[in-house]
C-alpha positions, 0 to 999 in steps of 0.5 A: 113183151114178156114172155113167160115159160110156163114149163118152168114151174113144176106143179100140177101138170095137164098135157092139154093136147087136142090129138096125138101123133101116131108112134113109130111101130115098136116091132122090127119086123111088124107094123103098127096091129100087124101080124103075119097071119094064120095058119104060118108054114115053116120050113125046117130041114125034116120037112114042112110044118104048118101050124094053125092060130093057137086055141087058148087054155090059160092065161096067168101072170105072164105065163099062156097055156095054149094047144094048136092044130098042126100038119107034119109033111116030109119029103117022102110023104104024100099027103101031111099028118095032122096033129095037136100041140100043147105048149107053154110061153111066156107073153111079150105083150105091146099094146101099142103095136097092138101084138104079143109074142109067144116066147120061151116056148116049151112043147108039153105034149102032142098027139097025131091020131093018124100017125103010126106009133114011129111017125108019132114019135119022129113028129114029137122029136121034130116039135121037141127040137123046133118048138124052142126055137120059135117065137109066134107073134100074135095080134092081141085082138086076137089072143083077147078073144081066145081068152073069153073062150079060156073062161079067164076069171073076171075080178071084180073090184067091190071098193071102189068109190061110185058116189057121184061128183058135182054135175052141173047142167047147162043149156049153151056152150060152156067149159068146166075149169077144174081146180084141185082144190083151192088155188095153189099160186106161185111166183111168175119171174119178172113178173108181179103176177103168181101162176095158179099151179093146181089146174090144167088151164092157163090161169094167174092171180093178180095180186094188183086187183086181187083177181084171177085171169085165164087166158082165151083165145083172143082175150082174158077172163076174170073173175074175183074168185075161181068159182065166181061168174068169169067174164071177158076183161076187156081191159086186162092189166098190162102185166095181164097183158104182156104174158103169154105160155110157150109151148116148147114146141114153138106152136100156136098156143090157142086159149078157150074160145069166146063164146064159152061160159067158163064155170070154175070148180074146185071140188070133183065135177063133172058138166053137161053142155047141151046145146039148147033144149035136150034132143034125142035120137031114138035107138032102133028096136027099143023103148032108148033114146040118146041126147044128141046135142051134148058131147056126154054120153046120156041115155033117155028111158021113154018108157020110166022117163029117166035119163042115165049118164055114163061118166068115168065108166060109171052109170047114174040115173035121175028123173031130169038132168038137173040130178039130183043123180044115184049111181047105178050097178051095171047089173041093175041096167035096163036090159034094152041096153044090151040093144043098143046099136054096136053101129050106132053113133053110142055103140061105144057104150057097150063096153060099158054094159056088162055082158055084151062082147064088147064088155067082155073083152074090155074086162079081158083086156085089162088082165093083159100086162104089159110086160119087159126085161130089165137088166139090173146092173143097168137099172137106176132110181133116184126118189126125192122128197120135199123135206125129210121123209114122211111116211103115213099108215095105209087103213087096213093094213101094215104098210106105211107110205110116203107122202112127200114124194112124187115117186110111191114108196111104200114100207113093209116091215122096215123095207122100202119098196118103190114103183117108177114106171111099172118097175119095182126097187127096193131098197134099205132105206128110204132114199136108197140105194135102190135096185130092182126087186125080185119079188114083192110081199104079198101084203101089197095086194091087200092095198085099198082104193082109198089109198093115193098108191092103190095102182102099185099093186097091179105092178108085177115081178114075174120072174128073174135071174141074176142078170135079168128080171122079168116084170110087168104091169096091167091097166089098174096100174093106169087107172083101168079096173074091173068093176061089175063086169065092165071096165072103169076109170079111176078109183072114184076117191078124191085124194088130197095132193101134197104141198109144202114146198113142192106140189105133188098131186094124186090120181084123179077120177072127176072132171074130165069127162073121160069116156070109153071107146072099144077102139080108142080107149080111155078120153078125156074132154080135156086131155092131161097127165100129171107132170111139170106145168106144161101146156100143150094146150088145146080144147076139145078131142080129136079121134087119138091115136088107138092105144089100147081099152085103157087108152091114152091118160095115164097118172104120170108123177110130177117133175121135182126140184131139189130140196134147197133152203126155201122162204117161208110161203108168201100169202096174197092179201087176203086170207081168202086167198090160197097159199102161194108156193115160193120160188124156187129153181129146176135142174137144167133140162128139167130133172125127175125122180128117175135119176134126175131125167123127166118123167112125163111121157107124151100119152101113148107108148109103153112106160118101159120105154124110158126104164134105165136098163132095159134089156135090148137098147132098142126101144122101138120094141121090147126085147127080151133074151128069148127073141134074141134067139129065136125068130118069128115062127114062119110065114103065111101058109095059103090055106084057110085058119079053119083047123083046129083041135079039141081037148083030146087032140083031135083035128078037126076043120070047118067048113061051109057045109059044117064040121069034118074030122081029119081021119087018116088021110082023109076029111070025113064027117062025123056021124052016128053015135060013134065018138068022132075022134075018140082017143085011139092013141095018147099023146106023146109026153114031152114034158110035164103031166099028161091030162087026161080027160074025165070019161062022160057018155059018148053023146055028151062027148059028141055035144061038149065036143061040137059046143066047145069047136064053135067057141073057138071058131067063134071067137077066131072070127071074132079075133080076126075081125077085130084085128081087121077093124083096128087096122082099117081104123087106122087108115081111117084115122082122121086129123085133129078136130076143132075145138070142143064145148061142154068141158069136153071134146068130141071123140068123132 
C-alpha cells in the first residue's frame, strides 16, 4: 500500500489537532500562573523590608509606572515605619506562564509620613540601594486588573471589516470543508492523484474520474466538484484507496466521521449545525434565551424575536437563522446582555459584550506585549521569495510590500523592513543581509486592515544598545484587536493568497467558528495555523491549553522551497478545474524562511521561543540582562495584601469593619473633616520630577481619596481571584474531547 507524506508538500497549511499538550513552565523559579505572593519580605542587611502588590499608574510600550506601600523595620526599631514607593520598570511579559516581571527597576521617589526627617532619608538610601537589585514577578492577572484601575487607553480599531461570510444553517450534524478559494492541486509522488494544497482537510483530485475525495474516518467522500453534495464512495479507486497522510507522529490519523454532511465552501463561510429543531435555555433574570443544541454561540431575544450570533468576535442579528444576517456594534447590543450569567454554560460571552469586567480586561490584555532581548550578533533572517522580488503598493500610504514571499517585507523610501516571529530586520536590499532593526518608521502605523501585513505594526523595537535590542509584539500581531470595546478576531478581509510556483497563503478570519473564552482565549471549531501541508488531523475542540485572551491560533507563514527551474503548471482536464502546483523538492528536514529552519510552531509557547539570538540560550524562559543581575524580590510575608497608598503616599489598610490609616505607630480611623493623610512631609526625591498634586477642598480630597482606595482594593480582589481561577483551571483541565459537529467543536 502506498503511503503517502503528506508533510512533503508545502501549501496551505492547517495544524488540525484536537487539544494540546500543556508546555514546560518557562520560569526557572516558577510555575505555570504561579507567583510568590503578596505582600513579599526581604531581607537586606539594614534590616526587614516588606512591600505590598504594586498600585498601578501607567502602562506604555514596555515601560509600567507604579507606587506600592512598604514597611521599613531594622533591628533597633520596635515596630516597622511605613511608606510609599514610586517606581519605573521595565516589563518581561510570559503569557504562557501567565506572569510578568518588573526589571530595571529605578526607585523615583518615597514618602514615609511617620518617619522622622533622619528615618526618611536613611529609608530613601536603603530603597535607593536595593530597589536595583530587585526583579518583582507578578501574575499577569493581576497586573491586567491594576491596568483597568490606571484607566489604560482603550483603542479603538474603526476599520476593520464587519460584513458578514456566507452563513449557512443546517438542522443535523454536518461539517464545513472550507477551501481558500478554488482548488489549488499538485502532484502526489507515485501517485496519479494531485493533493488539494489550499484546505486543511485531507482532500486529493483524480484526474481518472475527474472527482475530488476526502478522506473519513472509515471511508472516502466524492464529489464532482468541492461545492457539490459529497457522498460516501463506496467504491473508491484503487489509487483513492491505497493512500493514507501520516502524521509525523506515528499516531492514528482519524477522518470526518460518517454520519456528517460535508458542505464544501470555497468563499468566507461560517455553519451553523443544530441538532434537530433550535431549543433554547432561557438565562435567568432576562427577557434572553440561548440555543442549546448547536455548538455556535447564538442569543434569542423573547421579547423582538431575534437571534444574535457571535462569530470571530463579531455580533450578527436576523429575525431566523436562515439570516439574511447584519452586523451589529457592541454598543448597540440589548443591554439584558450585560445579564447575562458569568456562571452560566455562555458566560463566555461577556468578553464580548462591552462593559462588562470581562470585556474590560480582554481589551487590556490585548495592549500587553510580549516582550524579549535579542542579541545582534546572533540573530539571522533569510527571506525567500517565489521568483524575483515583487513588490505592490499599500492604499493609503508610501509603503510598498512584497507579495511573493511568505515572510512581510515591506519598503519605506528604499529600505526594506522584515518581520519573523515579532522581530524587526532591516536590510538594503530586499533579499538582504538582514539584521535587527533599532527602530522602525512611523509610517508603518499608518498600515491599514485591508493590507495582508496589517499585523506587522503591533511589532515593536522598545529600546537597544549595541549589543542588545529590546523588542516586543502585542495580540493584533496574532490577529486579536480591539473593536468597540471588545476584542476581536481577524481583520474581517478576505486577502488573496499568492501562487505561481509556491502557494503562500494570507491571514484569515472566516470559517473556523473561532470563539472567545475569558480562560482559554481564542478556538477554533477546527484548529489550523499556516504552514507546510501537515495534518494533525482531528474534528472537534478539547478545552486547549490556557494561553492567554488571544489564545492559541496564531498566522503562522508557510514553509518554502528554493527557487529551481520549474515546468510550467499542468491543468487537469477540464478548464473548470483549478491550476495544478508543479512539483517540486523541500530541503531535507524541511526549510523556513529563518535561515532555512521550520516555522510553524505548535500553537502555544512565545514566538520568541525559535528567534536566533535571544539573549539567554534557555528558552524555557526569557532572560534579559537585568534578571541575570537581579533575583526575585523576596519571599512571601504571613501578613495580609490589605496595605496600600494613595497618590500622595499615604498608608492605608483595609479592613473588615473599613478603612484605617497608619498614623505614627499606630491604625486609626480617619474621621471628622480632618484630611486624613493630608501631606505633612514631601517625598524624598530619588530621581526624576516630584508630582505634586492639584490642591482641592478638604472633603473632595476625603471623597476621591475613599473612591480611588476602593478601586484599587477592588481591582487586588479582582487580580487575585483570577489568578485563583487560572490555577484551579489548570487542575481542572480536562483530556481531549471526542469529535465535534457543526464545523466546530466543543470547547467544554
Amino acid at each position: 500500500m502506498l503511503r503517502l507524506k503528506w508533510v512533503t508538500f508545502p501549501g496551505l497549511v492547517f495544524i488540525l489537532f484536537l487539544a494540546f499538550s500543556p508546555l514546560p513552565a518557562r520560569s526557572a523559579d516558577l510555575g505555570v500562573g504561579d507567583e510568590p505572593g503578596w505582600p513579599r519580605e526581604i531581607k537586606v542587611p539594614e534590616g526587614t523590608i516588606v512591600i505590598y502588590q504594586p498600585q498601578i499608574e501607567k502602562f506604555e510600550g514596555d515601560r509600567l509606572a507604579s507606587r506600592f506601600a512598604a514597611s521599613v523595620q531594622t533591628p533597633k526599631m520596635a515596630e516597622p515605619v511605613f511608606g510609599a514607593v514610586w517606581t519605573k520598570a521595565r516589563v518581561e511579559t510570559d503569557r504562557d506562564a501567565r506572569i510578568v516581571r518588573l526589571v530595571s527597576l529605578e526607585t523615583v521617589r518615597s514618602r514615609f509620613p511617620n518617619a522622622t526627617d533622619e528615618e526618611a532619608a536613611a529609608f530613601a538610601g536603603i530603597l535607593k540601594a536595593r530597589v536595583p537589585q530587585w526583579n518583582l514577578p507578578m501574575s499577569l492577572d493581576r497586573l491586567l486588573a491594576g491596568l483597568e484601575v490606571a484607566e489604560q487607553r482603550k483603542v479603538v480599531e474603526g476599520r476593520l471589516e464587519n460584513r458578514p461570510p456566507r452563513i449557512i444553517h443546517v438542522q443535523h450534524p454536518a461539517i464545513l470543508v472550507t477551501l481558500d478559494g478554488q482548488p489549488i492541486l499538485q502532484p502526489i509522488d507515485n501517485s496519479t492523484l494531485m493533493a488539494v494544497v489550499n484546505t486543511p482537510f485531507p482532500m486529493v483530485f483524480s484526474p481518472a474520474d475527474k472527482s475530488y475525495y476526502l478522506m473519513g474516518d472509515d471511508t472516502w467522500y466524492r464529489a464532482s466538484a468541492v461545492t457539490d453534495q459529497w457522498e460516501q464512495a463506496a467504491d473508491p479507486p484503487e489509487a483513492v484507496a491505497g493512500i493514507r497522510p501520516e502524521r509525523p507522529d506515528g499516531g492514528a490519523l482519524p477522518g470526518i466521521a460518517s454520519d456528517l454532511e460535508v458542505i464544501g465552501a470555497t468563499e468566507p463561510t461560517e455553519l451553523i449545525s443544530t441538532d434537530g429543531p433550535p431549543r433554547m435555555t432561557p438565562f435567568p433574570g432576562n427577557d434572553l434565551m440561548f440555543v442549546e443544541n448547536t455548538t455556535s454561540d447564538i442569543v434569542y431575544e423573547v421579547d423582538t424575536g431575534r437571534y444574535f450570533l457571535l462569530i470571530s468576535g463579531r455580533w450578527y442579528r436576523a429575525g431566523k437563522l436562515a439570516g439574511p444576517w447584519s452586523h451589529v456594534l457592541p454598543s448597540r447590543l440589548p443591554k439584558s446582555f450585560a445579564q447575562i450569567p458569568a456562571d452560566s454554560q455562555k458566560g463566555d460571552l461577556r468578553a464580548s459584550i462591552p462593559g462588562t469586567v470581562e470585556a474590560r480586561e480582554a481589551v487590556l490584555d490585548a495592549q500587553v506585549p510580549e516582550t524579549t532581548v535579542v542579541i545582534r550578533s546572533e540573530a539571522a533572517l533569510e527571506v525567500v521569495y517565489d521568483g524575483a522580488p515583487e513588490f505592490e503598493g499599500i492604499k493609503g500610504t508610501r509603503i510598498d510590500y512584497a507579495v511573493n514571499t511568505a515572510t512581510p517585507v515591506i519598503r519605506v523610501a528604499g529600505t526594506y523592513y522584515a518581520v519573523d516571529n515579532g522581530v524587526w530586520y532591516v536590510s538594503a536590499a530586499p533579499r538582504g543581509p538582514w539584521t535587527v532593526a533599532d527602530s522602525v518608521p512611523a509610517s508603518v502605523q499608518e498600515i491599514p486592515p485591508s493590507s495582508p501585513v496589517y499585523h506587522v505594526k503591533y511589532v515593536y523595537v522598545y529600546d537597544s544598545t549595541p549589543e542588545v535590542v529590546y523588542v516586543g509584539y502585542t495580540p493584533g500581531y496574532t490577529g486579536c484587536y480591539v473593536h468597540h470595546g471588545v476584542v476581536v478576531y481577524g481583520t474581517g478581509y478576505r486577502y488573496h493568497p499568492w501562487y505561481r510556483h509556491d502557494y503562500y497563503p494570507r491571514p484569515v478570519t472566516w470559517g473556523y467558528s473561532v470563539r472567545y473564552s475569558s480562560y482559554y482565549g481564542w478556538s477554533f471549531g477546527v484548529a489550523f495555523s499556516n504552514g507546510p501541508f501537515t495534518f494533525y488531523f482531528g474534528y472537534g475542540w478539547g478545552v486547549p491549553y490556557y494561553r492567554g485572551w488571544w489564545g492559541p491560533p496564531r498566522y503562522r507563514p508557510p514553509y518554502y522551497r528554493p527557487p529551481h527551474h520549474r515546468p510550467p503548471p499542468h491543468r487537469p482536464p477540464e478548464p473548470t478545474h483549478p491550476i495544478a502546483k508543479p512539483p517540486g523538492e523541500r530541503p531535507p528536514g524541511g526549510g523556513g524562511p529563518s535561515g532555512g529552519r521550520p516555522v510553524n510552531l505548535p500553537s502555544g509557547g512565545s514566538l520568541y521561543d525559535r528567534v536566533p539570538g535571544r539573549e539567554g540560550g534557555d528558552r524555557s524562559r526569557p532572560a534579559t540582562r537585568e534578571v541575570k543581575g537581579t533575583r526575585p524580590a523576596g519571599r512571601p510575608a504571613n501578613l495580609p495584601n490589605n496595605v496600600y497608598t494613595d497618590r500622595e503616599g499615604n498608608i492605608f489598610r483595609r479592613t473588615g469593619s473599613g478603612w484605617e490609616q497608619r498614623q505614627g505607630t499606630q491604625w486609626t480611623r480617619p474621621g471628622g473633616d480632618r484630611t486624613a493623610g493630608s501631606p505633612d512631609r514631601p517625598a524624598t526625591q530619588l530621581s526624576g520630577p516630584a508630582v505634586q498634586p492639584a490642591r482641592q477642598p478638604a472633603g473632595s480630597v476625603q471623597n476621591d481619596r475613599q473612591r480611588n482606595l476602593q478601586r484599587d482594593a477592588n481591582s487586588r480582589s479582582r487580580g487575585q481571584q483570577r489568578t485563583q481561577q487560572y490555577q484551579r483551571s489548570r487542575q481542572r483541565q480536562p483530556s481531549r474531547s471526542g469529535a465535534g459537529r457543526g464545523g466546530g467543536g466543543r470547547r467544554r
